[in-house]
C-alpha positions in Angstrom: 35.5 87.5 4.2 37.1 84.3 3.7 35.7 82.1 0.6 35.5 78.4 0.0 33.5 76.0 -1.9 33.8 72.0 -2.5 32.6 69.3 -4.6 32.0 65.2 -2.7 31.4 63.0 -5.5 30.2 59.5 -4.4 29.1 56.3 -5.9 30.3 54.6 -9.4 28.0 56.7 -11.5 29.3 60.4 -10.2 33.2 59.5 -10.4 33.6 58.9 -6.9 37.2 60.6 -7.1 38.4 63.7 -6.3 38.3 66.6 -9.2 41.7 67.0 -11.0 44.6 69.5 -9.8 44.1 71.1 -13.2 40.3 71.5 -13.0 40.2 72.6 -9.2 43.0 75.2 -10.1 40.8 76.9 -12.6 37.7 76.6 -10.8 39.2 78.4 -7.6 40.7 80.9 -9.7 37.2 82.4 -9.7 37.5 82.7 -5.8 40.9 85.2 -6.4 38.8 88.4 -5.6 37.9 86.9 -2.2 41.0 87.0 -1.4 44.9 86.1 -1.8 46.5 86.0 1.1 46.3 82.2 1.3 45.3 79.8 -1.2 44.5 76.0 -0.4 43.2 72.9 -2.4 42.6 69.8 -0.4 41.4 66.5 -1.4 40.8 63.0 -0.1 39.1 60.1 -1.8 36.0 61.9 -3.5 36.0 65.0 -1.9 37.8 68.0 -2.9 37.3 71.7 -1.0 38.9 75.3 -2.0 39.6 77.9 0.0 40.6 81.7 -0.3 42.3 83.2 3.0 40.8 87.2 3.6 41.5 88.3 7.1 39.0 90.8 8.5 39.6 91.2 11.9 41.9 90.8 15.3 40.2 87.2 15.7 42.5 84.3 15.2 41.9 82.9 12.0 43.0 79.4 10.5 44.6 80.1 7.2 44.6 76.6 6.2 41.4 75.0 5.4 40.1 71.9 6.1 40.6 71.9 10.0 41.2 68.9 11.7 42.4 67.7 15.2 42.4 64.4 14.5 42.2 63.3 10.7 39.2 62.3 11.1 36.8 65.2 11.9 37.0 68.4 9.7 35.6 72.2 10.0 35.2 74.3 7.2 34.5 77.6 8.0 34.9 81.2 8.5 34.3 81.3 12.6 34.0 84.1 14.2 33.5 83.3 17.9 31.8 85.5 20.8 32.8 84.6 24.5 36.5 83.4 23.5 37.6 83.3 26.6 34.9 81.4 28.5 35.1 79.0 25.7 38.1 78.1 26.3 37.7 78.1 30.1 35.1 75.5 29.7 37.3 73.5 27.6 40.2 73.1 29.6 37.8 71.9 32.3 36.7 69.4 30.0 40.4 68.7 30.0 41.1 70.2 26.4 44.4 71.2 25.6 44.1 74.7 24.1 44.9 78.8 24.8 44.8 82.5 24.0 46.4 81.7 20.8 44.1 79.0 19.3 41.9 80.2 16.1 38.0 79.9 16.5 38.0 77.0 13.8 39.8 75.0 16.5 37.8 75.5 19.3 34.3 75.1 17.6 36.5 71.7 16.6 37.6 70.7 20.4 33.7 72.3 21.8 32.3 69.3 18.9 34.8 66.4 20.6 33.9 67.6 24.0 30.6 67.5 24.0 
């Protein structure tokens, strides 16, 4: 299983910036036995998430974490979807763009736009 973990610091008094490179580098460190096959740090004003790729199945995975369509919504997850197929069937009657191919992270993110 996949791990992750994040920090949101907000307001004057908490720092309200994201941790350092340094400090999120050790910290995630910690996640190495959850996996190695992908390692991610991501931040953006005071938020900053860490992620440790394992891959435990067939299912298309994201190995990049955050997920975004748009910059502007983000999933952080390890999804593991049921009814794939009717998913996406639905969706591209919504008029979503997506196939076969797409990992469950981005269609729990296109199921959130469309509905």
């Amino acid at each position: 299983m996949s791990s992750f973990w994040g920090i949101v610091r907000t307001g004057k008094g908490h720092g309200g910036g994201p941790e350092d490179r340094q400090t999120a580098e050790q910290r995630n460190g910690h996640l190495a036995l959850c996996g190695e096959e992908a390692l991610q740090v991501w931040s953006s004003g005071g938020a900053s998430f860490f992620f440790r790729f394992f891959r435990t199945g067939p299912a298309p995975q994201s190995a990049a974490q955050p997920v975004s369509l748009d910059n502007h919504t983000w999933l952080i997850g390890d999804v593991r979807l049921d009814g794939r197929d009717d998913l996406i069937t639905r969706l591209q009657a919504e008029g979503e763009s997506c196939d076969a191919g797409a990992s469950d992270e981005e269609l729990v993110l296109r199921a959130w736009r469309s509905w």
